[in-house]
DOFITOR-844331 format. One record per residue (C-alpha): residue in one letter; x, y, z. Coordinates in steps of 0.001 Angstrom, whole numbers, padded with zeros to 6 digits, always signed. Example, Ala and Ser with C-alpha at 12.3 -4.5 7.8 and 13.67 -1.06 7.14 Angstrom:
<recs>
a+012300-004500+007800s+013670-001060+007140
</recs>
This chain:
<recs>
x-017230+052776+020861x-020150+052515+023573x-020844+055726+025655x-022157+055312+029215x-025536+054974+028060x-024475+051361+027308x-025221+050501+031179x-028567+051634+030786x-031811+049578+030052x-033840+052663+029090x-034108+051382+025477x-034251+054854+024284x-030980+055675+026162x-029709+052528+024399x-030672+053798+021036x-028101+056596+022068x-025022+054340+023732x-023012+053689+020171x-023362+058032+019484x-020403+059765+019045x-021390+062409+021974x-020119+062082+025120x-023260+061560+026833x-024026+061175+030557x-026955+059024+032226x-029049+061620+034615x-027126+061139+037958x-024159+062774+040170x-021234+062006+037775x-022076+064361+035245x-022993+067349+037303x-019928+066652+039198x-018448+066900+035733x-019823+070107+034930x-019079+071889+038372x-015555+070913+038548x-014782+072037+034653x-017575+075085+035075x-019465+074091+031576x-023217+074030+030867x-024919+071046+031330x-027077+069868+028366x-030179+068309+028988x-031486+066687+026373x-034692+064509+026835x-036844+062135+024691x-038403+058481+024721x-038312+055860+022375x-041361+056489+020141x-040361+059600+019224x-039952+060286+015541x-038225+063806+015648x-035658+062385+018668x-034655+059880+015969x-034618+062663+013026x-032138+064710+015213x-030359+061602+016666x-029100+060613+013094x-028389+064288+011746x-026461+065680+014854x-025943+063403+017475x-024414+060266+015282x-022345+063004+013456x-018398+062698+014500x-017924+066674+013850x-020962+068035+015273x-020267+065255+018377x-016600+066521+018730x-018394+070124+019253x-020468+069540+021587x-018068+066848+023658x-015769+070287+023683x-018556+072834+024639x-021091+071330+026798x-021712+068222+029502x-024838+066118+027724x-026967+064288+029592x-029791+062424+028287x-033024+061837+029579x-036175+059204+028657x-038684+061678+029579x-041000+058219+030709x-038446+056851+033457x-037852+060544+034644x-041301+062650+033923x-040235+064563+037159x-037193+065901+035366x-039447+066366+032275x-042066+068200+034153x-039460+071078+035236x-037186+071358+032131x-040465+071364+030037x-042152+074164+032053x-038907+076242+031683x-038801+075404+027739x-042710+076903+027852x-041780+080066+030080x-038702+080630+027890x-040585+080479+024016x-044787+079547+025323x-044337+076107+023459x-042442+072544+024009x-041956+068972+022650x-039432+066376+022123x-036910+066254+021799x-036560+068713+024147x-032863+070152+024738x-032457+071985+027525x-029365+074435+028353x-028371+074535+032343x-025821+076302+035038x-023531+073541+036354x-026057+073228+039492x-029390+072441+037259x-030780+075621+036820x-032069+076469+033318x-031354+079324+031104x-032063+078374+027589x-033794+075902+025102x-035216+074446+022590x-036748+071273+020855x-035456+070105+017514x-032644+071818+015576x-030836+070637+012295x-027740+070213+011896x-026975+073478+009589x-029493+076352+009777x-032538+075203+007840x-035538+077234+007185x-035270+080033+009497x-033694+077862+012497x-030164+077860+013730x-028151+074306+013052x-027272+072416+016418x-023619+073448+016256x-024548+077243+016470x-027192+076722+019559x-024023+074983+021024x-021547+077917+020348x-024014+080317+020888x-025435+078969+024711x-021175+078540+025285x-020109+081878+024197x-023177+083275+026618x-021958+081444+029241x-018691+082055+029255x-018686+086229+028270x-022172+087253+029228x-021924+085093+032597x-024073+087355+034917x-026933+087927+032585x-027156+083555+032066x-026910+083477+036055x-030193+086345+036535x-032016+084356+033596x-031705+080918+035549x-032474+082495+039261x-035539+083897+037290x-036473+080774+035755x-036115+078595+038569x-037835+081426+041139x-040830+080984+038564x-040436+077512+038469x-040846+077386+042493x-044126+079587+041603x-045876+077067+039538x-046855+074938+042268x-048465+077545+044165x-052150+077345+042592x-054470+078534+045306x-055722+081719+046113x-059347+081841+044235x-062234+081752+046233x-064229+079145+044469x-068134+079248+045339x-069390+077142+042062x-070729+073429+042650x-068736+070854+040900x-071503+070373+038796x-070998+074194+037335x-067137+074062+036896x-067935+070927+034844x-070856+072558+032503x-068078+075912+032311x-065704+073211+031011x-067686+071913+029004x-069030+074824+027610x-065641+076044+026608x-065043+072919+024869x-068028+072978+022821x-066741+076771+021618x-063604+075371+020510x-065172+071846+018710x-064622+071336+015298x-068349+070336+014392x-066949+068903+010843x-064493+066638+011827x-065124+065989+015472x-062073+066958+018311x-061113+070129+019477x-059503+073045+017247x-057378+072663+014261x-054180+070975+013940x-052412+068967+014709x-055260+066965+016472x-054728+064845+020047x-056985+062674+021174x-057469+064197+024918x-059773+061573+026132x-059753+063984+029639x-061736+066072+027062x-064239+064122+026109x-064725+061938+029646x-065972+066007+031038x-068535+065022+027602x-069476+062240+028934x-070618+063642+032204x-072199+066485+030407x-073972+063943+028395x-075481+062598+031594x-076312+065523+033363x-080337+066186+033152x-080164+069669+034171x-077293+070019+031439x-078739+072582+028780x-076115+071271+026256x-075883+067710+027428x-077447+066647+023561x-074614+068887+022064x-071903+067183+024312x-073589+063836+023059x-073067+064534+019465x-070017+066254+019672x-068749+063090+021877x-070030+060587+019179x-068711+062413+016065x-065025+062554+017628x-064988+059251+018507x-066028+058214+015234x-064414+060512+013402x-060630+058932+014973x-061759+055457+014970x-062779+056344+010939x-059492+058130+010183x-056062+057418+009855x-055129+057663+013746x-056798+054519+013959x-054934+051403+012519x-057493+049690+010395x-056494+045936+010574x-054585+045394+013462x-056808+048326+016274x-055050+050521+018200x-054459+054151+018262x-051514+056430+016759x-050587+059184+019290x-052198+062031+017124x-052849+063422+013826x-050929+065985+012026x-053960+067672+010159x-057089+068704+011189x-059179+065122+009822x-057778+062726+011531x-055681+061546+008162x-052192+061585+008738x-050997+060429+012267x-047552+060610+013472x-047776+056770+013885x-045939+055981+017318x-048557+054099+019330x-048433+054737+022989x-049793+052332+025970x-051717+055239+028053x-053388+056341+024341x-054852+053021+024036x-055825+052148+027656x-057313+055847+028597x-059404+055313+024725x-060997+052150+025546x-062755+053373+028427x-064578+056279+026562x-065428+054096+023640x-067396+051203+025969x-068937+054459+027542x-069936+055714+023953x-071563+052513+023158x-073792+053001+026434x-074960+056480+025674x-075376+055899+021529x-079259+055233+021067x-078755+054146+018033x-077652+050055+018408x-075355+050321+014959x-073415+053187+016775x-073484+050836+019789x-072007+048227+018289x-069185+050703+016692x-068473+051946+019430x-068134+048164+021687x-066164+046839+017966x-063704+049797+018095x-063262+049094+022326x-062919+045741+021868x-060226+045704+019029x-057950+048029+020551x-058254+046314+024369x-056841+043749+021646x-054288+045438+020404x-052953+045583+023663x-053049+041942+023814x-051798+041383+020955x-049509+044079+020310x-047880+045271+023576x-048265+042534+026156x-045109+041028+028034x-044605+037151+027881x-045300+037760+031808x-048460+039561+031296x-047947+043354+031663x-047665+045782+028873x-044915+047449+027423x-044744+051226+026871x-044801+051508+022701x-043951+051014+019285x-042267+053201+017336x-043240+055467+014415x-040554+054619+012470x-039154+051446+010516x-036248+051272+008443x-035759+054489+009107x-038800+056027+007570x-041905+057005+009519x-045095+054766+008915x-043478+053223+006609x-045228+049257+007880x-048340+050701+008123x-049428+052009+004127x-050057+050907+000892x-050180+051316-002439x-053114+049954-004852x-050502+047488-006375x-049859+046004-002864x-053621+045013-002578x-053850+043932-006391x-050804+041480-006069x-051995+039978-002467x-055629+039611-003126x-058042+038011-005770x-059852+040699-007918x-063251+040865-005958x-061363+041041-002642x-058977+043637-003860x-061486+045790-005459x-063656+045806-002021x-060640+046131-000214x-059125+049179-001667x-062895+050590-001292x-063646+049678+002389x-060008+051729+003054x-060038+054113+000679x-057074+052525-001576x-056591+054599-004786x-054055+055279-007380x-051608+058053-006072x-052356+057603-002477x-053106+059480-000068x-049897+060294+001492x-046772+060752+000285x-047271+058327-002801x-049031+055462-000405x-052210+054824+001456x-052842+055043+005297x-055940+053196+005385x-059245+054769+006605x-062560+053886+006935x-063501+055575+003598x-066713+053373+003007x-069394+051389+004725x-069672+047959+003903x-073396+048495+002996x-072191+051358+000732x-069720+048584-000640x-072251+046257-001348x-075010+048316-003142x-072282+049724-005116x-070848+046667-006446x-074373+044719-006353x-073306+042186-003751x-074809+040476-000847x-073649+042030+002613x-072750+039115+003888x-070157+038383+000846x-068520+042346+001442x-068054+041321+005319x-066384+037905+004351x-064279+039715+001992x-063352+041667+004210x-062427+039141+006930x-060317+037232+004012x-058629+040821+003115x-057913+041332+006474x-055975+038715+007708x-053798+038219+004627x-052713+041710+004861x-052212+041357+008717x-049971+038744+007515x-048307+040422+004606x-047703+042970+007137x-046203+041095+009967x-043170+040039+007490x-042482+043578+006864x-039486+045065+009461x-041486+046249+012329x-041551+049299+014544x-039112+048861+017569x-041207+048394+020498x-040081+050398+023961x-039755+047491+026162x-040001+049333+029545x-042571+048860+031551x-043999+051918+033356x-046287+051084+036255x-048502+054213+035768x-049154+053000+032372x-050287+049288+033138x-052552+051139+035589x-054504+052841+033266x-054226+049433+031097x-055734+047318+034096x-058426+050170+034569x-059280+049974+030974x-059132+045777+030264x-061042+045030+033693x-063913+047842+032446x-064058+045991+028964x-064050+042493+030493x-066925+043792+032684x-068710+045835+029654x-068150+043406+026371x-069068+040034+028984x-065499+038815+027647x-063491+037073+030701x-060190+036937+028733x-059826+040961+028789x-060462+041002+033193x-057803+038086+033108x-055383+040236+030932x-055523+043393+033546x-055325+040888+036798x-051978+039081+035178x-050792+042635+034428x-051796+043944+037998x-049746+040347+039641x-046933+041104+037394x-046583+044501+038864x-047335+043850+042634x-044199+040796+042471x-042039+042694+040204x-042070+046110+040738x-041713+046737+044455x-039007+046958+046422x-038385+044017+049908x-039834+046778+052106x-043450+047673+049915x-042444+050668+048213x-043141+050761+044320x-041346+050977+041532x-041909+052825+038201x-039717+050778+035592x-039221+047342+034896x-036761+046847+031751x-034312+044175+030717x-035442+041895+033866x-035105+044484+036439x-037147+046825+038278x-035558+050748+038584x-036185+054212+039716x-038538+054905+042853x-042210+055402+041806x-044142+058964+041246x-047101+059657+042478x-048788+059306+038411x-047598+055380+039319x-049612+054976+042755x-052404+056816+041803x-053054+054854+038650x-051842+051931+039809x-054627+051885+042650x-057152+053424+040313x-056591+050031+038096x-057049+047743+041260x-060119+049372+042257x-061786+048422+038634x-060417+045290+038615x-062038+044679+042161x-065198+046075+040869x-065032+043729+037711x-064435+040656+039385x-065478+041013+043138x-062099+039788+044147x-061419+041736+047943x-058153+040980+047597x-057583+044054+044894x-059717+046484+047314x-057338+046018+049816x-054164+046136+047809x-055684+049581+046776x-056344+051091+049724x-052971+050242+050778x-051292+051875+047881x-053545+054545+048176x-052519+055233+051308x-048889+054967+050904x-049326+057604+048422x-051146+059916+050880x-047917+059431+053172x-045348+060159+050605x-046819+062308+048527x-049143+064774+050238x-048249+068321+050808x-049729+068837+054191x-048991+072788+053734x-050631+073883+050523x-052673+070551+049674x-052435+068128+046499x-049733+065546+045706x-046363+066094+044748x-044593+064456+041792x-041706+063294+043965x-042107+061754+047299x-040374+062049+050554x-037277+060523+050526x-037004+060736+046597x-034606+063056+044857x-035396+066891+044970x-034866+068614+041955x-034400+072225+041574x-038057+072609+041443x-040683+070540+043918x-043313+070259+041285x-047270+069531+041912x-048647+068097+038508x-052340+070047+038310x-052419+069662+034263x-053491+067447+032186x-051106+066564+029327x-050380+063803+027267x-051299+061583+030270x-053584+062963+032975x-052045+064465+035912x-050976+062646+038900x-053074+064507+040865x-056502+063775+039069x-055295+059670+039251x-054660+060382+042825x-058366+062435+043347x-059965+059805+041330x-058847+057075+042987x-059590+058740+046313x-063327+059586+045030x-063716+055579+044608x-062117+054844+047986x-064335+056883+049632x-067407+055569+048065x-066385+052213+049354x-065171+052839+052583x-067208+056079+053881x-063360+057000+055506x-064382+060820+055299x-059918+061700+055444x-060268+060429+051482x-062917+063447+050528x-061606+065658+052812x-058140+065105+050551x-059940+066157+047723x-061586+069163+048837x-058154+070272+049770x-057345+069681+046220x-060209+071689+044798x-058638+074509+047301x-055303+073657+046347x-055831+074191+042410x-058892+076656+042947x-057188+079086+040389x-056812+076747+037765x-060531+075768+038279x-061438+079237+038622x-060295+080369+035184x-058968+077465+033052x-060729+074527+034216x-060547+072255+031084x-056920+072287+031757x-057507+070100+034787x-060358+067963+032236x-060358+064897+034406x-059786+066537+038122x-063197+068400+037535x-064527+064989+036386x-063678+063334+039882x-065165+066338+041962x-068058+065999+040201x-068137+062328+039840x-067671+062441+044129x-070536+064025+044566x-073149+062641+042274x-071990+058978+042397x-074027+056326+043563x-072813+053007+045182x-074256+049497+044400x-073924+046680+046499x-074325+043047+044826x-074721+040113+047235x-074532+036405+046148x-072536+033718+044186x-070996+035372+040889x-072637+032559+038892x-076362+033273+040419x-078027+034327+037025x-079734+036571+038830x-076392+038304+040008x-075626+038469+036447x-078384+039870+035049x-077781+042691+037826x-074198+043099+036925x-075060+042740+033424x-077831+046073+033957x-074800+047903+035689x-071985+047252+033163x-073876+047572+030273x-076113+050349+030848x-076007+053958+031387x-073037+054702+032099x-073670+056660+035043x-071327+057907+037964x-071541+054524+040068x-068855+052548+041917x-070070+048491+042288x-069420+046188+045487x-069645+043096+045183x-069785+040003+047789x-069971+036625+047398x-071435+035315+050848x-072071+036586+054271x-068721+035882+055320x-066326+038875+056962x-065453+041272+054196x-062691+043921+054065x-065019+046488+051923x-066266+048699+054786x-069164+049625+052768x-070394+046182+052552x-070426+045315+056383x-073896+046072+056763x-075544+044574+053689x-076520+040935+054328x-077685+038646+051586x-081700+038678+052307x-083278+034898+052744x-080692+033679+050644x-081352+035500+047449x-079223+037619+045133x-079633+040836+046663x-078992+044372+045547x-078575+047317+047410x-078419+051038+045928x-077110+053714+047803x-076250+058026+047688x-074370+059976+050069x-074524+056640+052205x-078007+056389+052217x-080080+053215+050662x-082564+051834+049455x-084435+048992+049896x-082844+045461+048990x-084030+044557+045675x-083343+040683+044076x-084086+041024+040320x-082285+043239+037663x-085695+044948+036441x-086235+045871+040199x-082276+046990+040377x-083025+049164+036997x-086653+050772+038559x-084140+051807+041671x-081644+053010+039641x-084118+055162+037245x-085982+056505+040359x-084038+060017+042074x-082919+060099+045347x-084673+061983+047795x-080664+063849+048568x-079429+063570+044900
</recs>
C-alpha cells in the first residue's frame, strides 16, 4: 500500500512511496506528529542517483519487520537532498560536527522541534563488519530519548548553538591581494596533487573542477612562479579522467567520481552539474595546451560530453534533467561494462580485436569479472601494433562505436531523475553557450537558450519569483540563492555568446532579486534561504564548495560579470563585503572556497571587450573567433549589433567607427583605442595596460 510519498513528484521520494515505513514528506504534518506523540523525528535524506540510498532502501526500508520497528519507534521523514539542499546543508553539518564525515544516505536523528542529536549515513540491516544494523540505531537513539532525555536535549542545544556559529565567518583581517590568496590556493593544491595519476590526494577521487578553474588562473598568471606546474598538473588531470573509467567511452559524459585513486572504477551515477561545470575547464584546457593534439583532446572530450547532455539528459522541452542512475537491474554499472565475449559476438574479428585494444578489453576484466572501458591505447599505438593504416583503426573505431552504442541502448537503462533543478540548467546554459562560442558549433548556444526559455516560462511564479523544481509538469518549492546565482551566471554567457540584450537584462534582474532576498545586510554574503522562505533551525550562509560550488561563489561570480558590464560600483562593493564576510575561511583554508577566490581575482584582473557591428561581418567574426578561441584569459565580451539604444551600460559610449566592425578593449574602465581587424584586436590584447 502507497505511503504519503505517493503525492510527491520528487522521483526519489517516489522510489520510496510503495515502502513499508511510515514515511512523511518534509512539511508540518509530521512534526506535528512527532510533538503531539513526543517521538524523534527521523530525517533521512538522499536523491535519486544514489547507489548506497538504494542499497539501504531494499535491505531496511522495504523490509516489513525492520519497517514495523521503526513505524513504532520513530517519525521518518524523507528528504531529496536536491529539492531541499537547505535542509541538507544543516543536517549534513551536524552529521560532520557529530563523527567529522558525511554522505548519503544521510539519516539524521532529531528532538520533536528539529534539533539534531545523532546520526549517521548507511547502516545494514543486522550489524555487519563493525557497524550496528538499522534496527539497533533505532532502539538505541529511542531508548536515549526516552531514559537519558536531558543529556539528548544538551546534545541538540549544543549542536544547533554550533550550527548558528557556522555562518559567522568573519573576523580575519585579510591584507593579501586576490592575486596572493589565489597563488596560496594554489600552492596548497599542488602539495596535495597526485603527480602520477593527475587530481588531488588518494581515494576515492572527485573531480572538483573549483580545483582546477584556481589552475587555470594560476596557469595564466605571469608573475605566477608555479603557473607551468599548475599547467601540467591541470592537463594531466584532465586527461587522466577523460582517459579513465569516470569517463564513459562511447556515449561522453562524466560519472560522479572514482572509487580508487586512477580514475578506474567510478561509482557510475552521472550528475547534470558534473557535466556542465567539466565542459567549461576542458574548452579552457584546449586554449592553454600548446601542443594542437592536446588541443584537439581537450575540444573532442568538451564537445562529446556538451553532447551527452543533449543526448542524454535533455527534456522534450529543452532543459535538462538532473541524472541517471548508477544502478540497473539492481546492480551498479551494470549497462555500462563488458566482457571480451560481448565484443567478439557483436563485432567482425579486425573490429573486435582493435576494439578490445582501444578500451582495454581483456579476458577476466577489469572489474568484478567485466570491463569498464578506458582509454587504454592510442589509436596510433593501435595501428603500428597491428600494422594498419590510421585511417582504417579510426574507421574501426567509428563502426565499433556505434554498434555498441546500439547494443547498449537495448540493455535496461539507468533510471533517469526527471526533476529539473534550476541551479543545475544554469551551470548547463553557462557551459553549452561557452562551447557554442568556443567549438564555432551554433546547435550547442541554441541548446542553453531553449534551456534558459524553458526555465524563465516554467519555473517562476505569476508575480517573478523563481522556482527551483520542475517535475511531473509542475513547477515546486521557492528557489535558493545556488538557483539565482547560477541561473543569472548562465544568462550572462549566453548574452556574451550570442549578443542577444535581451539575456543581459533578464540577468541583471535576477541578479538583483537575489541581492533583495538573499543578502545579509548585517554580516555580508548570501543566505541559502530568502526572506519570506522557510527558516529552519539554522539560517545557513553556504561559503564551501562541495559537490556543487557554493551559492555564494555563483552569486560573487555573477556579480564580478555584472559589474564589468555595467560599472554599477553596489555589485563590487557586494563582493568585497563577501571577501570580509568569509575572510577566515580565506585566511586559512582558502581552497575550500576554490571558485570564490577565483571571482575576486577574476574581478580585478578582468578585462572587458566591446564588439560593434553585424554578427555576420567576417570581420566581427574573426574578432570573436580571437576571443573565444584564444587564451583563455579573465575577459567578459559585449557585443552590439548597431548604434541603436542598448541596455548594456558599458556599451553606451562605444559607437561603431565609420561604419566598420569595431573593437574596443578596456581595464578598470579604461580603453583603448578602437581597433577594426582581429590581428589589431590580438596586438591590444597582448600589449599590458598601463593600470593592469
Amino acid at each position: 500500500m502507497p505511503n504519503r510519498l505517493a503525492a510527491e513528484t520528487s522521483p526519489y521520494l517516489l522510489q520510496h512511496a510503495n515502502n513499508p515505513v511510515d514515511w512523511y514528506p518534509w512539511g508540518d504534518e509530521a512534526w506535528a506528529r512527532a510533538r503531539a506523540e513526543d517521538k524523534p523525528v527521523l530525517i533521512s535524506i538522499g536523491y535519486a542517483a544514489c547507489h548506497w540510498c538504494h542499497v539501504m532502501e531494499r535491505e531496511s526500508f522495504e523490509d516489513d519487520q525492520i519497517a514495523a520497528i521503526q513505524n513504532d519507534l520513530v517519525v521518518s521523514i524523507k528528504v531529496d537532498r536536491e529539492e531541499r539542499p537547505d535542509v541538507d546543508e544543516i543536517y549534513m553539518d551536524a552529521q560532520q560536527m557529530l563523527h567529522g564525515h558525511g554522505g548519503w544516505p544521510l539519516n539524521v536523528f532529531c528532538t520533536p522541534d528539529g534539533r539534531p542529536f545523532f546520526g549517521g549515513t548507511y547502516f545494514p540491516p543486522q550489524r555487519r563488519t563493525g557497524m550496528p544494523g538499522w534496527t539497533d540505531v533505532l532502539q538505541g537513539v529511542t531508548r536515549a530519548f526516552r531514559e537519558q532525555r536531558e543529556q539528548v536535549e544538551q546534545q541538540a542545544t549544543e549542536l544547533t548553538r554550533h550550527l548558528n556559529l557556522r555562518v559567522e565567518l568573519a573576523g580575519e583581517d585579510l591584507s593579501e591581494t586576490p592575486a596572493q590568496v589565489r597563488s596560496r590556493a594554489a600552492d596548497a593544491l599542488l602539495q596535495s596533487a597526485d603527480r602520477t595519476h593527475g587530481g588531488f590526494g588518494g581515494a576515492p577521487k572527485f573531480p572538483q573542477p573549483y580545483y582546477l578553474q584556481l589552475l587555470v588562473q594560476q596557469a595564466l598568471d605571469t608573475a605566477a612562479t608555479n603557473r607551468n606546474d599548475a599547467r601540467r598538473h591541470l592537463s594531466l588531470t584532465l586527461r587522466q579522467m577523460a582517459e579513465g573509467g569516470i569517463y564513459d567511452q562511447l556515449a561522453g559524459g562524466f560519472h560522479r567520481y572514482a572509487v580508487d585513486a586512477v580514475w578506474l572504477v567510478p561509482h557510475f551515477e552521472k550528475m547534470l552539474y558534473d557535466n556542465a561545470l567539466l565542459i567549461p575547464l576542458y574548452l579552457d584546457a584546449s586554449r592553454l595546451a600548446d601542443d594542437p593534439t592536446d588541443a584537439q583532446f581537450f575540444r573532442d572530450i568538451a564537445r562529446d560530453t556538451a553532447e551527452y547532455l543533449l543526448n542524454g539528459l535533455q527534456t522534450p522541452d529543452g532543459a535538462f534533467y538532473a541524472s541517471t542512475d548508477a544502478d540497473s537491474e539492481g546492480v551498479e554499472g551494470k549497462y555500462f561494462v563488458w566482457t571480451r565475449e560481448e565484443l567478439h559476438a557483436l563485432l567482425d574479428q579486425q573490429d573486435a580485436e582493435i576494439a578490445c585494444r582501444i578500451w582495454g578489453v581483456d579476458v577476466g576484466g577489469n572489474w568484478e569479472g567485466n570491463t569498464i572501458l578506458t582509454a587504454a591505447q592510442s589509436p596510433d599505438d593501435v595501428a603500428r601494433w597491428l600494422d594498419l593504416p590510421l585511417e582504417d583503426v579510426d574507421a574501426s573505431i567509428e563502426r565499433s562505436r556505434g554498434t555498441l552504442l546500439r547494443h547498449r541502448a537495448q540493455r535496461i537503462p539507468p533510471a533517469t531523475d526527471t526533476k529539473v533543478i534550476a541551479a543545475w540548467n544554469g551551470m548547463a546554459i553557462d557551459a553549452l553557450a561557452k562551447a557554442g562560442a568556443v567549438l564555432d558549433e551554433q546547435r550547442f548556444t541554441d541548446a542553453a537558450a531553449r534551456a534558459a526559455r524553458f526555465i524563465l516560462s516554467e519555473m517562476r511564479t505569476d508575480d517573478g519569483r523563481l522556482l527551483r523544481i520542475h517535475a511531473a509538469g509542475r513547477a515546486s518549492i521557492e528557489a535558493f540563492v545556488e538557483d539565482y546565482a547560477a541561473l543569472a551566471d548562465g544568462m550572462i554567457s549566453l548574452y556574451e555568446t550570442t549578443g542577444d540584450e535581451t539575456w543581459f537584462s533578464v540577468a541583471r534582474d535576477m541578479a538583483d532579486d537575489m541581492i533583495e532576498r538573499f543578502w545579509d545586510h548585517d554580516g555580508g554574503g548570501f543566505f541559502t534561504v530568502g526572506r519570506g522562505g522557510e527558516q529552519l533551525i539554522a539560517q545557513r550562509k553556504p561559503a564551501q564548495d562541495g559537490a556543487t560550488p557554493s551559492g555564494n561563489a555563483l552569486a560573487a561570480r555573477a556579480l564580478a560579470r555584472l559589474y564589468a558590464l555595467t560599472a554599477d560600483g553596489r555589485y563590487a562593493d557586494l563582493i568585497e563585503a563577501m571577501r570580509a564576510a568569509f575572510s577566515a575561511y580565506l585566511s586559512k583554508a582558502p581552497t575550500m572556497l576554490g571558485l570564490f577566490v577565483s571571482v575576486q581575482d577574476w574581478l580585478v584582473q578582468h578585462r572587458s571587450v566591446a564588439l560593434i557591428g553585424p554578427p555576420d561581418d567576417p570581420h566581427i567574426g574573426e574578432m570573436r573567433g580571437r576571443l573565444w578561441q584564444g587564451e583563455p584569459a579573465p575577459m567578459v565580451i559585449m557585443q552590439r549589433t548597431t548604434d541603436d539604444e542598448t541596455v548594456v551600460p558599458q556599451l553606451a559610449d562605444k559607437p561603431q567607427q565609420d561604419g566598420r566592425p569595431t573593437a574596443y578593449v578596456c581595464q578598470a574602465f579604461a580603453c583603448s583605442a578602437p581597433v577594426h581587424s582581429a590581428a589589431d584586436l590580438r596586438r591590444v590584447l597582448d600589449e599590458p595596460f598601463p593600470n593592469a
